[in-house]
NUGU-970870 format. One record per residue (C-alpha): residue in three letters; x, y negated, z negated. Coordinates in Angstrom, 1 decimal, padded with zeros to 4 digits. Layout:
// residues N
ALA X Y Z
...
***
This chain:
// residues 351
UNK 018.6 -010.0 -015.9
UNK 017.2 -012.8 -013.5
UNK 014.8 -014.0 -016.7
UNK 016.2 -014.9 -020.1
UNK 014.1 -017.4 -021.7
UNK 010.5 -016.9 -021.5
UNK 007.9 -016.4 -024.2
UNK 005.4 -013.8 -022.8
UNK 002.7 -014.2 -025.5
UNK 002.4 -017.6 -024.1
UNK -000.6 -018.2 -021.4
UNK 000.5 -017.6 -018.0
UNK 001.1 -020.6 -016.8
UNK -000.6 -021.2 -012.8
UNK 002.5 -023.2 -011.8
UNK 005.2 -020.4 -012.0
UNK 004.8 -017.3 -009.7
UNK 003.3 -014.0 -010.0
UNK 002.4 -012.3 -013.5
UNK 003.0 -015.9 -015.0
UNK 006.7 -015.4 -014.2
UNK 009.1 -018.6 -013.9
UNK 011.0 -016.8 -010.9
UNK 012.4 -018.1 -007.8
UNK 013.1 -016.4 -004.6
UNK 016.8 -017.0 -005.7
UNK 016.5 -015.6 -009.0
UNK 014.2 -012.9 -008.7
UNK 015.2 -009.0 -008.0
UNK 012.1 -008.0 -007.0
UNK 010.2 -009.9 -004.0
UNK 006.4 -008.8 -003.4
UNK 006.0 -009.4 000.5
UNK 001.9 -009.9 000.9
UNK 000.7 -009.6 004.2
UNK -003.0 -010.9 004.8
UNK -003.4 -009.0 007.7
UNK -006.6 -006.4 008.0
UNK -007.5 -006.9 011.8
UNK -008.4 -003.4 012.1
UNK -010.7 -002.4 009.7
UNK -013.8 -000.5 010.7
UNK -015.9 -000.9 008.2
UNK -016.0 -003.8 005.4
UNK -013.8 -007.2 005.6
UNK -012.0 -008.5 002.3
UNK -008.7 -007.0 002.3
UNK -006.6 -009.7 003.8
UNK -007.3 -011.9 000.4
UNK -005.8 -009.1 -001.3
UNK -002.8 -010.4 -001.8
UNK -004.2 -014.1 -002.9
UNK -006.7 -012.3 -005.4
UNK -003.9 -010.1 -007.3
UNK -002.1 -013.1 -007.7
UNK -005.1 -015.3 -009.2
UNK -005.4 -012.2 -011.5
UNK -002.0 -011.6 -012.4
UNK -001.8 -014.4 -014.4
UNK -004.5 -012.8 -017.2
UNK -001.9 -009.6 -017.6
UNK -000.1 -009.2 -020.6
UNK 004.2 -008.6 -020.1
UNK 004.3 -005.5 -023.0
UNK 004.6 -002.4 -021.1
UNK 005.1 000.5 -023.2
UNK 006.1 002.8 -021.0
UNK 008.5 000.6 -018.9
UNK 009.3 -002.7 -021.3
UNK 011.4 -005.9 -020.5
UNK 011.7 -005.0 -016.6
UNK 009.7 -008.1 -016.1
UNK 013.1 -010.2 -017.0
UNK 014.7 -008.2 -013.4
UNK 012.5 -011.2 -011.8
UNK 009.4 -010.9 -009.8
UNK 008.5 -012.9 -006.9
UNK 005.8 -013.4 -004.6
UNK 006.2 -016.1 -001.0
UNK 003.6 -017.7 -000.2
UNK 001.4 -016.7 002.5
UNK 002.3 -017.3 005.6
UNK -000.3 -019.5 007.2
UNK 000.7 -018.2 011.0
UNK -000.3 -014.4 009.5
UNK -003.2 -016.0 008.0
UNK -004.7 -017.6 011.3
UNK -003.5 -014.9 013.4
UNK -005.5 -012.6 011.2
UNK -008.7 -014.4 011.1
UNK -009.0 -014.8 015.0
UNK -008.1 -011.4 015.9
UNK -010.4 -009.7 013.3
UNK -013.3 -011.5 014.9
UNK -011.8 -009.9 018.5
UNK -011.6 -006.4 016.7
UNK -015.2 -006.7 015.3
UNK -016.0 -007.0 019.4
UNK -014.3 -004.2 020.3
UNK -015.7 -002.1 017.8
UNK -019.4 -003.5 017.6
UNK -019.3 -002.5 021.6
UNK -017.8 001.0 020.4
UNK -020.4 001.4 018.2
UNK -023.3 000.7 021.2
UNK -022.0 003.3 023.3
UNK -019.5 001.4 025.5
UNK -015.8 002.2 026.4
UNK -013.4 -000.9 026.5
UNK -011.9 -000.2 029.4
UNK -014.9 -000.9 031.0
UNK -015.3 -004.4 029.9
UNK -012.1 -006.4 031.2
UNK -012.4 -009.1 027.9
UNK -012.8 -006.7 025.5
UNK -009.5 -004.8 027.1
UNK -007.4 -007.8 027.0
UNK -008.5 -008.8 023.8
UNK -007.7 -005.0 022.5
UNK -004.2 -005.4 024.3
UNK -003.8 -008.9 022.2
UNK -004.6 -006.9 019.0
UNK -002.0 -004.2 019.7
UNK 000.6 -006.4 020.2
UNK 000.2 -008.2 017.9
UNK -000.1 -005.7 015.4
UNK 003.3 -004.7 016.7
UNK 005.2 -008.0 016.7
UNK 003.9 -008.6 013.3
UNK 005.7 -004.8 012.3
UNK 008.8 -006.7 013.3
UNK 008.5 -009.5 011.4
UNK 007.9 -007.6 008.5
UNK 010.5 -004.9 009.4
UNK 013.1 -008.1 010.0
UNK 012.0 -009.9 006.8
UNK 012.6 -007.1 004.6
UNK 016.2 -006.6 006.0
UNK 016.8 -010.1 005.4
UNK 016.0 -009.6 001.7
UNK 017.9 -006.0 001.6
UNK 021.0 -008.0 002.7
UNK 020.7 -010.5 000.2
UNK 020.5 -007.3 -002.5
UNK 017.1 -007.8 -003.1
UNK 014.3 -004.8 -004.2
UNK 011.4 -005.1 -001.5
UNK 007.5 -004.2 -001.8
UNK 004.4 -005.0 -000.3
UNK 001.0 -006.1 -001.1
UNK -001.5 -005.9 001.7
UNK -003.7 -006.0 003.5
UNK -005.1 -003.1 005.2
UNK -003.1 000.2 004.7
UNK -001.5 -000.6 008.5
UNK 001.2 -003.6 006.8
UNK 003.4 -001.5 005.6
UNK 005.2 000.4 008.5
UNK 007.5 -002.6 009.3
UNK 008.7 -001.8 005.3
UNK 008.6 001.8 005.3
UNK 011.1 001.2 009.0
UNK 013.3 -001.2 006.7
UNK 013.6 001.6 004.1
UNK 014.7 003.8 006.4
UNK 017.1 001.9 007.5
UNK 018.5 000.7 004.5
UNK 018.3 004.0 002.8
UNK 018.2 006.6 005.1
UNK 016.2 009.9 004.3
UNK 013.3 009.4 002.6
UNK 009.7 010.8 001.4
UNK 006.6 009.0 001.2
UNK 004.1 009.5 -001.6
UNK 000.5 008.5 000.0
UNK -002.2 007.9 -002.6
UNK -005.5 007.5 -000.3
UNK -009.1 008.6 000.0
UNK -008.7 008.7 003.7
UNK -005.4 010.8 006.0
UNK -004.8 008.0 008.2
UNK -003.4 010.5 010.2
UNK -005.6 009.5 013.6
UNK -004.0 008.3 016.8
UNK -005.0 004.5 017.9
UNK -008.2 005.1 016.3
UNK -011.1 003.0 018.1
UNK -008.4 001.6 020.5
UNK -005.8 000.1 018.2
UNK -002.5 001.5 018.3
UNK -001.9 000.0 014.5
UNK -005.3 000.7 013.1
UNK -005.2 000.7 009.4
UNK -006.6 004.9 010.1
UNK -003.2 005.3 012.2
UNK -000.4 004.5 009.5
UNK 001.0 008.0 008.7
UNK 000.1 009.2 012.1
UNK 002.6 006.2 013.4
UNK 005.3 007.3 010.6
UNK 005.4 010.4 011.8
UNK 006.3 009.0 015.3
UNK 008.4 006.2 014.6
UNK 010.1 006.6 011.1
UNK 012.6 009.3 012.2
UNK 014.3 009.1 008.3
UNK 010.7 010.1 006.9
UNK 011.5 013.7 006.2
UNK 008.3 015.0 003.9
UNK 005.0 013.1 003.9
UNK 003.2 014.3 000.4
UNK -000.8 013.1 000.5
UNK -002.8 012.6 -002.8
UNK -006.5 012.4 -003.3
UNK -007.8 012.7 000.8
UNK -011.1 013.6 000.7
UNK -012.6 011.3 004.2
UNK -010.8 013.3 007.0
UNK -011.6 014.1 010.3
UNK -011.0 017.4 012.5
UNK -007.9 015.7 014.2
UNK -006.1 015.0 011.1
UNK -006.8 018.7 009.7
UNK -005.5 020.1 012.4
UNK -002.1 017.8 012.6
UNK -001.7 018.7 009.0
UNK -001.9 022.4 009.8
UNK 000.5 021.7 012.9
UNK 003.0 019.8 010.8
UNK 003.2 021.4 007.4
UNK 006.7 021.1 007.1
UNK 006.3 017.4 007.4
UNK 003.4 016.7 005.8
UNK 001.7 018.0 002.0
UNK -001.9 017.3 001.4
UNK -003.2 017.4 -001.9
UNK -007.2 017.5 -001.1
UNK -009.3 015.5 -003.7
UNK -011.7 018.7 -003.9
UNK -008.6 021.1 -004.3
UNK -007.3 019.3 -007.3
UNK -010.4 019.0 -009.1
UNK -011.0 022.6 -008.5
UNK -007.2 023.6 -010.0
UNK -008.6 020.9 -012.8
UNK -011.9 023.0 -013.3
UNK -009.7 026.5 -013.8
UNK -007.7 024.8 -016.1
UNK -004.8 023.8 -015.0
UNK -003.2 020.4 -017.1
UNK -002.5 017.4 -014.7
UNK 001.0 017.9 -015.9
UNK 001.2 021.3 -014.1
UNK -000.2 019.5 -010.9
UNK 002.1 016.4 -011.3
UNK 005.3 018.8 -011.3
UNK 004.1 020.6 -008.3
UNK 003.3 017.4 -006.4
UNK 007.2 016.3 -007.7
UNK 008.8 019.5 -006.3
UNK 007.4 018.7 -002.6
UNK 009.3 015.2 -002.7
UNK 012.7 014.8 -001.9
UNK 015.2 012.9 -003.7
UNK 014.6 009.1 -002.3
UNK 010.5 007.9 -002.3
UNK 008.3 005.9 -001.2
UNK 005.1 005.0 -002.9
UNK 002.3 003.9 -000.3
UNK -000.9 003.0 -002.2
UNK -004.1 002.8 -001.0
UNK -006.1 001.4 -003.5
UNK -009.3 003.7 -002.2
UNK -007.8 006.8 -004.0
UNK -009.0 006.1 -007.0
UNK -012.3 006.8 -008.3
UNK -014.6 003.4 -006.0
UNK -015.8 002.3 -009.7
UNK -012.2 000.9 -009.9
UNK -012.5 -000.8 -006.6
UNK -015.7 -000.7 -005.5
UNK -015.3 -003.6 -003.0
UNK -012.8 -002.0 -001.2
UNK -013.1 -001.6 002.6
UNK -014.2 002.2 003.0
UNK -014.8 003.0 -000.9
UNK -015.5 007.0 -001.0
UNK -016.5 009.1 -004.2
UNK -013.9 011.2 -006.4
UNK -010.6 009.9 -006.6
UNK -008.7 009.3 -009.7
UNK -008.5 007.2 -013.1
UNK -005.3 004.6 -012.4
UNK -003.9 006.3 -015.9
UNK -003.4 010.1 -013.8
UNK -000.9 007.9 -011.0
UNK 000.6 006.2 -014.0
UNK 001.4 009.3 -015.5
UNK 002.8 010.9 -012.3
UNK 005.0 007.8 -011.5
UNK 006.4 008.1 -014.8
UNK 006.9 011.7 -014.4
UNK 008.6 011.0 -011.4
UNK 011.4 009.0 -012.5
UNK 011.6 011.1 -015.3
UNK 012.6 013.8 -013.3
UNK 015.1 011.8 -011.2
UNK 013.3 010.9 -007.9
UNK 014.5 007.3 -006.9
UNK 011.3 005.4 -005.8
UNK 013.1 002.6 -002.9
UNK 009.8 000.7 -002.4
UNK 006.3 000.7 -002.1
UNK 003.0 -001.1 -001.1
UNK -000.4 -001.6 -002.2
UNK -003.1 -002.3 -000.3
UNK -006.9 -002.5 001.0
UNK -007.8 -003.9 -002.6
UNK -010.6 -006.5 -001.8
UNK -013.1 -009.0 -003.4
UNK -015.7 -007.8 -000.9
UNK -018.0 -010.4 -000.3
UNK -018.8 -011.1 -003.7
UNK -015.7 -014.3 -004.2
UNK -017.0 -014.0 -008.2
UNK -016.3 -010.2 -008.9
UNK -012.5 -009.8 -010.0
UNK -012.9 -005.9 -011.3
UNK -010.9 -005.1 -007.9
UNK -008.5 -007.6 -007.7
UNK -007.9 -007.3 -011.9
UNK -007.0 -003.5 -010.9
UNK -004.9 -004.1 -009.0
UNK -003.1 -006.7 -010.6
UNK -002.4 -004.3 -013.3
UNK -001.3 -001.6 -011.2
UNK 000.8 -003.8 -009.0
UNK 002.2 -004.9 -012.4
UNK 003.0 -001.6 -014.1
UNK 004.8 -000.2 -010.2
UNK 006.8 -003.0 -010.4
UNK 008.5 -002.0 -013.3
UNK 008.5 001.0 -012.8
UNK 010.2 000.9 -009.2
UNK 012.4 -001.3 -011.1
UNK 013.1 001.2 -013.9
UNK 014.0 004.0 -011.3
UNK 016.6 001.4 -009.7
UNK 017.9 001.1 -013.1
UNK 018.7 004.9 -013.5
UNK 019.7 005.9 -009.8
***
């Protein structure tokens, strides 16, 4: 244990790290890599202070965890954001909203030679800062650290998801999300936050079985790769489990269906937009349905309950929205953060 002496009905105290932890980077097992990156988002801005709202939050979380208790003393740890990310982020989003306000008017990019260079910035970018992540993660895998994210947009995490593989080898990926993000350089951007399964699929050979939960904001392209690639790829439609629900099936029945599909080694990606928008209401494209954060507690649990090693994870697109005041989102997903990092802990503990 990384953490021995600590009193955790004390306040959480703003000076030590994430969850009111006293960890270090040395010390700590688990290090939460947050990327405030959401260049490509097509719809509302907020995201990139995801990572600095959950951790203003954090501290106003109590330790107890019934379901997963003392993991907290394995060490959490959060770095600080990177300013570079931070910059880069900020000027580029203001090139993206170009590209896509002219998109929205009825213009092509190609056809506008500074909205073409600024699109082929964007892309690269995107991909150099895959590689950093990609690069940092190994650098923490090689020191025998546990590695998650906190985004951002949904695209952060495929620089994690490539680490995983390469750490881990075959793997599954457990995608809780509104939305497929199965379309190809959607608007123009190779890394859109809409294009981060479609890019696993094509550059995370080790992925084997891509399991979907809650996708109910999908477009004809995405159905029809599903269909194509249903050996690859399980989607659990937000109106098909409600309808299973309404015949009377438990959501333990579903859970253990949703289990079988996953191999032995997963990978928990969530988007925060899966659940129903009145737990996250400012996120960047909220949509209506979803699920209560206690249904993907209770799976998760059943998971490592049934043996399925969960390597890493990521959450993301949880926002403050304009609003700076309103914390509901950010207090959501502090807690849920909070809860899968024990948990991700707990299933290290029993593999």
């Amino acid at each position: 244990m990384a953490i021995t002496n600590f009193d955790t009905n004390s306040i959480g105290l703003a000076a030590n790290n994430i969850f009111g932890l006293p960890s270090t980077e040395e010390n700590a097992n688990l290090i939460l890599l947050p990327i405030p990156w959401e260049v490509t988002v097509s719809y509302r801005n907020g995201t990139a202070k995801g990572p600095e709202k959950i951790l203003e939050a954090s501290y106003q979380i109590d330790l107890f965890d019934i379901d997963s208790p003392n993991f907290w003393q394995e060490g959490y740890f959060m770095p600080e954001l990177d300013k570079t990310i931070v910059k880069k982020n900020d000027y580029l989003r203001h090139c993206a909203e170009l590209i896509i306000s002219n998109l929205s008017d009825g213009g092509e990019t190609c056809d506008n030679g500074q909205l073409q260079k600024k699109l082929d910035e964007i892309n690269s970018s995107c991909r150099e800062l895959n590689e950093w992540i990609f690069n940092k993660a190994n650098e923490y895998y090689a020191k025998g650290k546990t590695v998650a994210l906190i985004g951002g947009d949904h695209s952060t995490p495929l620089g994690l998801m490539k680490a995983v593989g390469k750490q881990f080898g075959a793997f599954g990926i457990l995608q809780i999300d509104a939305h497929a993000d199965l379309r190809e350089a959607y608007e123009g951007f190779t890394y859109s936050h809409a294009s981060i399964m479609y890019n696993v699929l094509k550059e995370v050979p080790e992925m084997t079985k891509l399991v979907q939960l809650g996708v109910r904001d999908f477009c004809d392209e995405e159905y029809l790769l599903i269909q194509k690639e249903n050996t690859r790829i399980k989607t659990y439609f937000d109106s098909h489990i409600k309808s299973r629900q309404y015949d009377g099936e438990t959501w333990k029945s579903i859970c253990d269906d949703i289990i079988e599909q996953l191999p032995d080694q997963v990978y928990i990606s969530f988007d925060i937009d899966g659940l129903d928008p009145k737990l996250c209401k400012n996120t960047g494209t909220p949509v209506q349905g979803g699920f209560e954060a206690e249904q993907m507690q209770y799976l998760f649990n059943r998971m490592v309950e049934k043996g399925k090693r969960i390597l890493a994870f990521d959450l993301n697109e949880v926002s403050c929205g304009e609003d700076s005041l309103d914390a509901t989102d950010a207090s959501v997903g502090a807690r849920i953060l909070y809860r899968m990092c024990n948990l991700l802990m707990k299933s290290k503990a029993n593999a």
